[in-house]
C-alpha positions in Angstrom: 41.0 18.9 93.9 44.3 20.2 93.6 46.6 20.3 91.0 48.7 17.5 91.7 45.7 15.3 92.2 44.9 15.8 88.6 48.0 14.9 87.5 48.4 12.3 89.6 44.5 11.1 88.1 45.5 11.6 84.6 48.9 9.6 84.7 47.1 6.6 86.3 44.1 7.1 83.7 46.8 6.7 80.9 49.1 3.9 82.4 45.8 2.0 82.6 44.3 2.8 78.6 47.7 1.6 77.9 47.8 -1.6 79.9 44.8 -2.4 78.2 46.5 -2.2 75.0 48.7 -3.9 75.4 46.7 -6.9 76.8 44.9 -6.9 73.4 47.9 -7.5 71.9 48.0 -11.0 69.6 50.1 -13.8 70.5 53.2 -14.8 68.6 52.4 -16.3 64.9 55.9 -18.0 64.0 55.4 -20.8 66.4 54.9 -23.1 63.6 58.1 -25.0 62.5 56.8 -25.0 58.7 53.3 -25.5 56.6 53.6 -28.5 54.4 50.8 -29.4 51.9 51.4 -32.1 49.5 49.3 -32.2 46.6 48.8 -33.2 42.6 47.6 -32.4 39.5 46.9 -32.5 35.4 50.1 -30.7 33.3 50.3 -30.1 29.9 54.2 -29.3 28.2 54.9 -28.0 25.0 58.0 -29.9 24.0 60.9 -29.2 21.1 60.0 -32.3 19.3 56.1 -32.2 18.1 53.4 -29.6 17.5 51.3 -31.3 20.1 51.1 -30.9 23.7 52.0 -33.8 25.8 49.3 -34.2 29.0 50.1 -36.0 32.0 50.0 -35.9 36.3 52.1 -34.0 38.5 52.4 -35.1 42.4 54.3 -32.5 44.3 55.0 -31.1 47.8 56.1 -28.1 49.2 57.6 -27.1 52.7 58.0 -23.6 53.3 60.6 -23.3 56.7 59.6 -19.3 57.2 57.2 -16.7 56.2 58.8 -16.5 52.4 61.4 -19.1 52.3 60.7 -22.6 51.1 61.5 -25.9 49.4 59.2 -27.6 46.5 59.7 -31.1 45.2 58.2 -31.8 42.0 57.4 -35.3 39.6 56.1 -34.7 36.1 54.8 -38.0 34.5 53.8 -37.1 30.9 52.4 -40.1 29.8 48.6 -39.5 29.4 48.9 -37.8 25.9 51.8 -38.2 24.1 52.8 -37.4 20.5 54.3 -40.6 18.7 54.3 -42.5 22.0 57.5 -39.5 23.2 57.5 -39.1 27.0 59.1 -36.9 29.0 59.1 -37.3 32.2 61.1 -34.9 35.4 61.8 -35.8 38.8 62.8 -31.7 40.5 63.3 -30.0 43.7 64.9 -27.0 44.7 63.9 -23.6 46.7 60.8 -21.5 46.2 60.2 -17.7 47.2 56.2 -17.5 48.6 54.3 -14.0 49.7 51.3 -14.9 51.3 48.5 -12.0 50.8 45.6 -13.1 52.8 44.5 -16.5 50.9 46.3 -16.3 47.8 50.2 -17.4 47.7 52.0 -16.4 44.6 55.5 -17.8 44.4 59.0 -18.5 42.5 61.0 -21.4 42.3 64.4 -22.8 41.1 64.3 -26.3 40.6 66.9 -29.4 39.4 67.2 -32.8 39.0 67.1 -35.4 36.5 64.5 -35.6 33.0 63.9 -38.4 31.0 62.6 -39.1 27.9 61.9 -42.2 25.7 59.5 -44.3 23.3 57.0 -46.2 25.4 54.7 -48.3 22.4 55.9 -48.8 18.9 54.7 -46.9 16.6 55.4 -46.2 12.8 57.3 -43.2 13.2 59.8 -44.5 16.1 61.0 -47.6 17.8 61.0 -47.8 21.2 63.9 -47.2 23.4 66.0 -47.1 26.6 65.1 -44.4 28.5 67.1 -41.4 28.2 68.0 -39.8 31.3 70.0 -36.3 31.5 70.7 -33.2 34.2 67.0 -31.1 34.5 66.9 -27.2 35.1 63.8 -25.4 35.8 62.5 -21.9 36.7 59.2 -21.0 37.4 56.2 -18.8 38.8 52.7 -19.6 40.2 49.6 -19.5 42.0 48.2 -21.0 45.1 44.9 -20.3 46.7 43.6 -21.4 50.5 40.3 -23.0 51.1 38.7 -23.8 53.9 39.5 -27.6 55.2 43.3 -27.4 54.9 42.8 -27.4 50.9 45.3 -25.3 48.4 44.3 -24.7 45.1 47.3 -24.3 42.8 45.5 -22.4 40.4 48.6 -22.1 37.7 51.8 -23.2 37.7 54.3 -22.7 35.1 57.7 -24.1 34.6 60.4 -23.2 32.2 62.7 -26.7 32.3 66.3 -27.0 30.6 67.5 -30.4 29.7 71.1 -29.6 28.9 72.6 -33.0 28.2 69.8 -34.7 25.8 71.1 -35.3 22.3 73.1 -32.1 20.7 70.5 -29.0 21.5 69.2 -30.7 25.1 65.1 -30.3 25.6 63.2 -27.2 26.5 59.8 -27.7 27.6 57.7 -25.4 29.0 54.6 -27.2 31.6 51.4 -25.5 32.9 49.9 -27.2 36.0 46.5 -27.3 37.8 46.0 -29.2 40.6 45.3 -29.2 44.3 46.9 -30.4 47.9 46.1 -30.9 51.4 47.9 -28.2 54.0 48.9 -29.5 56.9 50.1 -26.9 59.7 
């Protein structure tokens, strides 16, 4: 064989280990408009007013549009222990920041809406009451794990909230969450 044969040979030898290549490449992953999982869980706040830690059910849902920007709606219902018969309840939703590392999803969010707190029994301390409704600010962090069968574990969740316009110094609780949601893609 000459030289140009060679050449010729090894040129065509490479174009083809390089069409195979790229045939081995994976198809595009964004074709998904959004993951939405919808989910609830057991929440426990430490509140301004009493020692004690008031225990309740969180349902919430999040929608995450791209690969790290989403949307979380969130509904706090403190009412299964409460301290003198004081609820506190939240109704939030606002934008979260997700990174998904293989199963586990940590994320960031920035929430608002509306809090409310009031007496629900009588009791010998208090009276029971209107509901008291104000503005609700939260920040928080957390946790969420995949399982098989479209199932999200949300391992932790904590929120920061800020109740501005309740009586003179507003609320501050701060909620831990545990729960779990169905994933649909």
């Amino acid at each position: 064989m000459n030289k140009r044969s060679l050449v010729v040979l090894a040129l065509a030898a490479l174009f083809a280990a390089a069409s195979s290549q790229l045939q081995g490449q994976a198809l595009p992953t964004a074709s998904a408009a959004g993951i939405l999982q919808v989910g609830g869980g057991v929440s426990s706040a430490q509140g301004d007013e009493f020692s004690q830690r008031l225990t309740g059910l969180t349902g919430y849902a999040t929608f995450d549009f791209r690969s790290h920007i989403g949307a979380e709606v969130d509904v706090h219902v403190m009412t299964l222990v409460a301290p003198y018969n004081f609820v506190e309840n939240s109704y939030l939703g606002g934008a979260r920041y997700v990174w998904h590392r293989g199963r586990f999803t940590p994320y960031v969010k920035v929430l608002g809406g509306i809090g409310q707190a009031y007496i629900k029994q009588p009791s010998t301390t208090f009276v029971p009451g209107a509901p008291s409704t104000t503005m609700a600010f939260a920040g928080g962090a957390g946790l969420d794990i995949r399982l098989p069968y479209h199932i999200n574990v949300r391992a932790i969740d904590f929120e920061y909230q800020m109740w501005p316009g309740f009586g003179t110094n507003g609320l501050n609780p701060s909620m831990l969450t545990c729960g779990a949601a169905y994933r649909f893609r």
